[in-house]
C-alpha positions as CSV (number, residue, x, y, z in Angstrom):
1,X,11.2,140.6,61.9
2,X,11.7,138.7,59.1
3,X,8.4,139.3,57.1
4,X,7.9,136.0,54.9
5,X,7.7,134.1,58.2
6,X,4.3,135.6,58.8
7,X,2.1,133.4,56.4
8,X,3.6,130.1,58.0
9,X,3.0,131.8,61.5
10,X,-0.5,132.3,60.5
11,X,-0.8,128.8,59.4
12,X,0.9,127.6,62.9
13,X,-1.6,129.4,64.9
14,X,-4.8,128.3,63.2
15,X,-3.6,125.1,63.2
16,X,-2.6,125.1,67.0
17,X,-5.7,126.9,67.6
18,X,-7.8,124.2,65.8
19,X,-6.5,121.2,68.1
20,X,-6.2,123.6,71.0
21,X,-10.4,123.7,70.5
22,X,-11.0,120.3,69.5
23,X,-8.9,118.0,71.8
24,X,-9.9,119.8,74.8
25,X,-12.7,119.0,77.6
26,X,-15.1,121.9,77.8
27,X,-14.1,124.2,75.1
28,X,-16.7,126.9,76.3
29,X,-15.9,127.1,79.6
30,X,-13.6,129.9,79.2
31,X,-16.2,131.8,78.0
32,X,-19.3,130.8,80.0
33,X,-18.0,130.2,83.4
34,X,-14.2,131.6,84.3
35,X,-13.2,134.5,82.2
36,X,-16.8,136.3,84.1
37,X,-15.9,134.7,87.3
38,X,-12.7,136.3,87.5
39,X,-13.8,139.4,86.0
40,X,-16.6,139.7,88.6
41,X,-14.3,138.4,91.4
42,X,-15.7,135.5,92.1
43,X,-13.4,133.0,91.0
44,X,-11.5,131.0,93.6
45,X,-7.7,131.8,94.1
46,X,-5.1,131.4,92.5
47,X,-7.3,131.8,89.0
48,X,-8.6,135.0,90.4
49,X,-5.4,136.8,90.5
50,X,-4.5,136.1,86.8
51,X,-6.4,138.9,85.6
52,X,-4.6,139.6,81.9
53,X,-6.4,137.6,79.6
54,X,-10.1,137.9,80.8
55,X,-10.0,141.5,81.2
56,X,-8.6,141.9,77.9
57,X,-11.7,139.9,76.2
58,X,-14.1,141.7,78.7
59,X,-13.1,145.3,77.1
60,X,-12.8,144.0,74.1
61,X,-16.4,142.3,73.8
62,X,-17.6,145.8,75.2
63,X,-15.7,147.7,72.9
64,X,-16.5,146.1,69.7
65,X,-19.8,144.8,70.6
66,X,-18.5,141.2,69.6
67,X,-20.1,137.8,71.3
68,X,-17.5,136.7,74.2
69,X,-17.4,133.9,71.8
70,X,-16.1,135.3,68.6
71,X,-14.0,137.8,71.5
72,X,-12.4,134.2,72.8
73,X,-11.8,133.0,69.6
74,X,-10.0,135.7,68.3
75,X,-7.9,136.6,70.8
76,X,-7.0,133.0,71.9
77,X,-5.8,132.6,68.0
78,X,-3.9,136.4,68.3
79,X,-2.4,135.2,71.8
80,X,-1.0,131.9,70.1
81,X,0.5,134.1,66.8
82,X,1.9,136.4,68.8
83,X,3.5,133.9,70.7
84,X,4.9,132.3,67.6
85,X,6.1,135.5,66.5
86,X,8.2,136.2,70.1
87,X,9.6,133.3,69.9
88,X,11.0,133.7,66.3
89,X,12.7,137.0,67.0
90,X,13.8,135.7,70.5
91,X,15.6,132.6,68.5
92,X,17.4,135.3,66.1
93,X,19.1,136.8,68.8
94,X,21.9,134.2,67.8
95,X,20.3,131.8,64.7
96,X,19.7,132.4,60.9
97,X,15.9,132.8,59.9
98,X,15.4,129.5,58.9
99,X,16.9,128.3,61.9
100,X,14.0,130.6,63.8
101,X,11.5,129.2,62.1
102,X,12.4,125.2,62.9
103,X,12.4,126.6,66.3
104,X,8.9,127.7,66.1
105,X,8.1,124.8,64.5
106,X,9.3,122.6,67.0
107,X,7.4,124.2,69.5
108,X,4.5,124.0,67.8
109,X,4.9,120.4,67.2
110,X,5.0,119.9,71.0
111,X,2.8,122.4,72.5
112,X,-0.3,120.2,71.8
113,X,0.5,117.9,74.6
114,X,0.5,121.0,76.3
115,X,-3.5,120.6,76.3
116,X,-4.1,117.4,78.3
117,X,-5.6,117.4,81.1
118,X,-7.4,120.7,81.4
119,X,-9.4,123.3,79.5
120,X,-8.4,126.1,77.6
121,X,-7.3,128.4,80.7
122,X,-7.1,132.6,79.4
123,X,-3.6,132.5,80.9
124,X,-1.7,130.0,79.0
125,X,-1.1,130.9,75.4
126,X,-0.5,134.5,76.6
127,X,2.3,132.8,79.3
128,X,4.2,131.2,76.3
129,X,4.0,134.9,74.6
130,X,4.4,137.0,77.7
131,X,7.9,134.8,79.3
132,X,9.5,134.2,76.3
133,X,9.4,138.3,75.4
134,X,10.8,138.9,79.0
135,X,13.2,136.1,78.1
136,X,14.0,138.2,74.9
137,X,14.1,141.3,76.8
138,X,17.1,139.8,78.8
139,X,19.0,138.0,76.2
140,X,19.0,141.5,73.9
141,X,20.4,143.9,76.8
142,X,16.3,146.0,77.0
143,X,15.9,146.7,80.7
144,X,12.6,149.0,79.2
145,X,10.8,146.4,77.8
146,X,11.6,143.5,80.5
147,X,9.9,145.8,82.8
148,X,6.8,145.9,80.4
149,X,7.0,142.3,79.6
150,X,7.6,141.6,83.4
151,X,4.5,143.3,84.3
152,X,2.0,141.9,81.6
153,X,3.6,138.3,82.5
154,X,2.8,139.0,86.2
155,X,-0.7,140.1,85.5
156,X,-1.1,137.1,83.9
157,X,0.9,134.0,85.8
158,X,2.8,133.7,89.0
159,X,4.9,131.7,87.3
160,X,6.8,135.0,86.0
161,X,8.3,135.2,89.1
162,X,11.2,133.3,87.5
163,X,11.8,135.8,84.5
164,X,13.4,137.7,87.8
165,X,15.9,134.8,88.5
166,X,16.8,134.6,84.9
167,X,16.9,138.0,84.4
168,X,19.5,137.7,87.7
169,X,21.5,135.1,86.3
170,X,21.4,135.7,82.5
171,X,24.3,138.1,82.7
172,X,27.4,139.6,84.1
173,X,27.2,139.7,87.9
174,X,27.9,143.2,88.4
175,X,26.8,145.9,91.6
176,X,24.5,147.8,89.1
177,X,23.0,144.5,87.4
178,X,22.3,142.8,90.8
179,X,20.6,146.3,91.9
180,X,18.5,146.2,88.7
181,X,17.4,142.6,89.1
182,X,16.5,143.8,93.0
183,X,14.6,146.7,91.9
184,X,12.8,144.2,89.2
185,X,11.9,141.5,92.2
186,X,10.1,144.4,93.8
187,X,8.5,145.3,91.0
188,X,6.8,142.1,90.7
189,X,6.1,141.5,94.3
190,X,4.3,145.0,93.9
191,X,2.1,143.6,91.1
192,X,1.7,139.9,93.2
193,X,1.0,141.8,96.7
194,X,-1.0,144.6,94.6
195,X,-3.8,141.6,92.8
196,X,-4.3,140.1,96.1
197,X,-5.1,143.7,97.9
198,X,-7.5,144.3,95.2
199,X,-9.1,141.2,94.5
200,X,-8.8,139.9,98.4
201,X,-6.6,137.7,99.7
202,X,-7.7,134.3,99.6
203,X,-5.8,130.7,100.3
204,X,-6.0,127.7,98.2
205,X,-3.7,124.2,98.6
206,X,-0.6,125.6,98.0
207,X,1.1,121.6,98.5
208,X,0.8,119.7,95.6
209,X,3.9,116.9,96.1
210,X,1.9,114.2,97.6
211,X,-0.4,114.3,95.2
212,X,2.2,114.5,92.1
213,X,4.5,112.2,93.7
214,X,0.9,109.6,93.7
215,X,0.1,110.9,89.9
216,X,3.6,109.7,88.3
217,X,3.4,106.2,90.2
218,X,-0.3,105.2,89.5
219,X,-1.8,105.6,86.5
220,X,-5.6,107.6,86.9
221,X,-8.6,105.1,86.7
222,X,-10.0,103.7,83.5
223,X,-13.1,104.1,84.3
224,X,-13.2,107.4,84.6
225,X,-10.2,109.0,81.9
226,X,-9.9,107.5,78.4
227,X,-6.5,105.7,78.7
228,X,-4.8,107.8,75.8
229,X,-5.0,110.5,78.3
230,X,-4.5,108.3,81.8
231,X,-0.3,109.2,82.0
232,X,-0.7,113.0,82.1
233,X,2.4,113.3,84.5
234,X,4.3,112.5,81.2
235,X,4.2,114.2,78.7
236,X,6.2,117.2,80.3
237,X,8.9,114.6,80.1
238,X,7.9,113.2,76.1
239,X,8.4,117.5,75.4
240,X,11.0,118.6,77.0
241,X,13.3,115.6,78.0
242,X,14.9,115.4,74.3
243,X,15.2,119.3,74.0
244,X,17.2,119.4,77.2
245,X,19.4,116.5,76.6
246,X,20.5,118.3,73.2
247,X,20.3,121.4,75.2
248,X,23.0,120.3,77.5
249,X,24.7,119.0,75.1
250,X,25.6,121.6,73.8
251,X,26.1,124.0,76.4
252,X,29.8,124.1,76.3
253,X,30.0,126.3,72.9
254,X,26.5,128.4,74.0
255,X,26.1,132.2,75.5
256,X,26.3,132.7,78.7
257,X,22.8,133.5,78.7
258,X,21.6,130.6,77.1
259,X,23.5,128.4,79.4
260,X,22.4,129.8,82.6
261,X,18.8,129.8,81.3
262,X,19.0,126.1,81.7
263,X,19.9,126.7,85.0
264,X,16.9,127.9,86.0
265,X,14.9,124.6,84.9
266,X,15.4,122.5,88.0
267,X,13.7,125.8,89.5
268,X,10.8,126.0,87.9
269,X,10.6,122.0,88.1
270,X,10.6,121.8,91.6
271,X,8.4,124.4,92.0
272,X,6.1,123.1,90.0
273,X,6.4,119.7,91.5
274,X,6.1,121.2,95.1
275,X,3.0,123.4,94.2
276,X,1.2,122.8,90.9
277,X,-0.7,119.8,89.8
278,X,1.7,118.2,87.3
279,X,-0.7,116.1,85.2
280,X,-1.7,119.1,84.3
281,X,1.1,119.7,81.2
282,X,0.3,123.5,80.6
283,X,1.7,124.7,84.1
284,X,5.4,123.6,82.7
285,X,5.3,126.2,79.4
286,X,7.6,128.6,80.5
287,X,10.7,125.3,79.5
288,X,10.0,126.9,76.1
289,X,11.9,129.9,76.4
290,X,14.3,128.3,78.7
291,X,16.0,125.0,76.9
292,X,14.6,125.6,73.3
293,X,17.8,127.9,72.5
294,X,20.2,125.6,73.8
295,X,18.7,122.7,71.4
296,X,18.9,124.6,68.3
297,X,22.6,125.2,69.4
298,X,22.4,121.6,69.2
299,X,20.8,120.9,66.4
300,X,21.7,123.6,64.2
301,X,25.6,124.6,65.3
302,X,26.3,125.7,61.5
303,X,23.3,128.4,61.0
304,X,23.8,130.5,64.1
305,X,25.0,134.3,64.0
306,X,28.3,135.4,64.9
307,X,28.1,136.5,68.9
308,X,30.5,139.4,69.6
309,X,30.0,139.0,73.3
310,X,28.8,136.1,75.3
311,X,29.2,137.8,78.2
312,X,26.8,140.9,77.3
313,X,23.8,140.5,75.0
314,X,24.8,138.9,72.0
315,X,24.7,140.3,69.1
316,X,24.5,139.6,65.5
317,X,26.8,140.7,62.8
318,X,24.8,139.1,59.9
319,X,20.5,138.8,58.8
């Protein structure tokens, strides 16, 4: 970890964490309503499977003795460092330090439109923390802690189903690496079939197309959103669209890794299309860890590490 980065990161998170509080619709909802719902089991599916981050601040508040307030507060601010930090040492698997840092940068430039359309749900600072270390986990060659980070990320999201596919396709397809991604598949199924055995099994609308498909081709009603906020659909595309054009760009001259990581995009896309309300910009956080390497290949070509293998987990010959 490069330790001067800290300070900004600190900066970064209070500042995220600042509009994360302000620009959102019921900022104490969290607190008052879902994080006890789901702790008490009474929260309606899927929330009530995504466990990690109310169970966290539940201990927490008992252990210290802490409002759930302050408890929320702190740890939503410690989720969105953290996530900072991940990100950093993810981005110098193959870039400079300063490189890293415009990386983070970048995505906290964009993570704000990230907010729209929906409170502050536990699970989604600690899913931009939790994917991108399993994305880490893969790109360095550490089967040990992609079966931590695959874990926590499952407690926390569905959505880390697709650390599995990456984890598949972000290497060498050899007999013992397709075994180890089979072995890690079951591992999460056993944490997504274990939740709902617990908690109880309960369905929800699963098929969301119809309604995305009526979201991006009619604006929502003026009378009842403030226009800045009526083309929620969007602003996946304002985020993302740029960092995966450069992305692809440069693709040719990137890692293995980092180029089949953009493979999985049209995966979690779709999905998301087919089964997640879209206007809803958080659900499409895990594109961080997937395209934001290949655009700082793009952007910054000149800064990045020497890579001994591209076929392996890269390595790096210099700071």
């Amino acid at each position: 970890m490069d330790y001067w980065c800290l300070l900004l990161y600190v900066s970064l998170a209070i500042a995220t964490g600042f509009t994360d509080l302000r620009m959102r619709a019921y900022p104490k909802h969290p607190v008052t309503t879902f994080s006890p719902a789901v702790v008490a089991n009474t929260e309606s599916a899927p929330a009530r499977y995504r466990v990690l981050a109310p169970f966290i601040d539940h201990y927490l508040g008992r252990i210290t003795g802490a409002s759930p307030q302050n408890v929320w507060y702190a740890t939503r601010l410690l989720w969105i460092f953290l996530a900072y930090c991940v990100i950093h040492v993810y981005l110098r698997t193959w870039f400079t330090a300063d490189t890293a840092l415009a990386g983070v940068a970048l995505t906290a430039a964009t993570l704000p439109l990230t907010f729209t359309n929906s409170w502050a749900h536990p699970d989604h600072m600690p899913e931009l923390a939790l994917f991108t270390l399993g994305a880490l986990a893969i790109a360095r060659g550490s089967d040990w802690l992609f079966a931590v980070a695959l874990v926590a990320a499952a407690l926390n999201r569905e959505t880390s189903v697709f650390l599995v596919l990456l984890y598949a396709a972000g290497g060498s397809f050899t007999r013992g690496r397709v075994l180890r991604a089979a072995l890690f598949g079951f591992e999460w199924l056993a944490v997504y079939v274990g939740l709902r055995a617990w908690r109880g099994f309960q369905h929800y609308d699963y098929w969301q197309a119809a309604r995305n498909l009526t979201d991006l081709t009619m604006p929502l009603p003026a009378e009842l959103y403030d226009p800045y906020y009526r083309r929620y659909a969007y602003f996946a595309f304002v985020i993302f669209a740029p960092m995966l054009f450069l992305a692809l760009r440069a693709a040719g001259g990137a890692p293995v890794f980092v180029r089949r990581a953009l493979m999985i995009v049209p995966c979690v896309v779709t999905v998301a299309f087919m089964f997640s309300n879209i206007i809803e910009t958080r659900i499409f956080t895990p594109l961080y860890a997937l395209i934001l390497p290949g655009a700082m290949f793009a952007l910054f070509s000149g800064s990045r590490l020497t890579v001994i293998s591209v076929d392996a987990a890269p390595k790096a010959s210099g700071k």
